[in-house]
N, C-alpha and C positions, 0 to 999 in steps of 0.2 A: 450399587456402583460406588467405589468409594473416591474418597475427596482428592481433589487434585492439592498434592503438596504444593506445589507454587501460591496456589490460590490462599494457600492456608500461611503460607509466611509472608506473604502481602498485611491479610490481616493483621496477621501479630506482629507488626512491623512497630518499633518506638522511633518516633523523631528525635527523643529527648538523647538517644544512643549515638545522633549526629554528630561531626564536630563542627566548632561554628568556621568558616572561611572568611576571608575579603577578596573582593575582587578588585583587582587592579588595573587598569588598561594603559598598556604599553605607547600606543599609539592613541591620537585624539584623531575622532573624527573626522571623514574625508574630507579634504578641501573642495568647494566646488568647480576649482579647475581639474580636479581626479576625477571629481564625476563625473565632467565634462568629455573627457580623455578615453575613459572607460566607455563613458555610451558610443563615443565616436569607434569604437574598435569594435564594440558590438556589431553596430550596424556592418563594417565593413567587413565582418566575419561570417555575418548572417547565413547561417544553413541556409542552400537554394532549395531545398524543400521547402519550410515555411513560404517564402516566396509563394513558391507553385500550391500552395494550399492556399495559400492569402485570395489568388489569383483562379481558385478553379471555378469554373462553371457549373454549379448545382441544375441548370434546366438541363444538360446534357445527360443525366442519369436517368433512369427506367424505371417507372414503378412497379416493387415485386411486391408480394404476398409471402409472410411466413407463417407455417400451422405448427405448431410442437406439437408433441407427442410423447408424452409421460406415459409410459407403462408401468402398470404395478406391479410388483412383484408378487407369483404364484404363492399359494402356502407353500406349499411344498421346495420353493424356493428360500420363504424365509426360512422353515424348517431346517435345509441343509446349512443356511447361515450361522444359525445361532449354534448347531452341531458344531461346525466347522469351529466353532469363536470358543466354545467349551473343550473340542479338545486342544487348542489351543494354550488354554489355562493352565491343564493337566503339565 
């Protein structure tokens, strides 16, 4: 199987090829009246679903049971796979 080119320019990746940046920030840090303001609209925005999830009742649900079921696949099943996947190639 051969190498995934991504994988391979990841590797040979040079930092030194960077250029260097500065970062600037435009804006300083929120005031705590912003944050204040912010959370206040949150809450009054609040998806009423949250809500109703905050608020469900877990004893009202019904205990189930789940069994999976993995089937393997036939030889003869792999067989037409790997057929299928080489004439593929072709």
């Amino acid at each position: 199987m051969g190498e995934n080119p991504c994988k391979k320019e990841v590797e040979n990746f040079r930092k030194e090829n960077l250029r260097k940046t500065e970062t600037h920030m435009k804006d300083g840090p929120p005031s705590q009246k912003e944050i204040d303001e912010e959370k206040r609209m949150m809450e009054e925005c609040s998806n009423p679903v949250s809500k109703e999830v905050e608020n469900f009742n877990k004893k009202r649900l019904r205990k189930t049971s789940t069994e999976e079921h993995n089937r393997l696949p036939t030889q003869k099943e792999i067989d037409d796979e790997k057929n299928m996947m080489k004439a593929e190639r072709k």
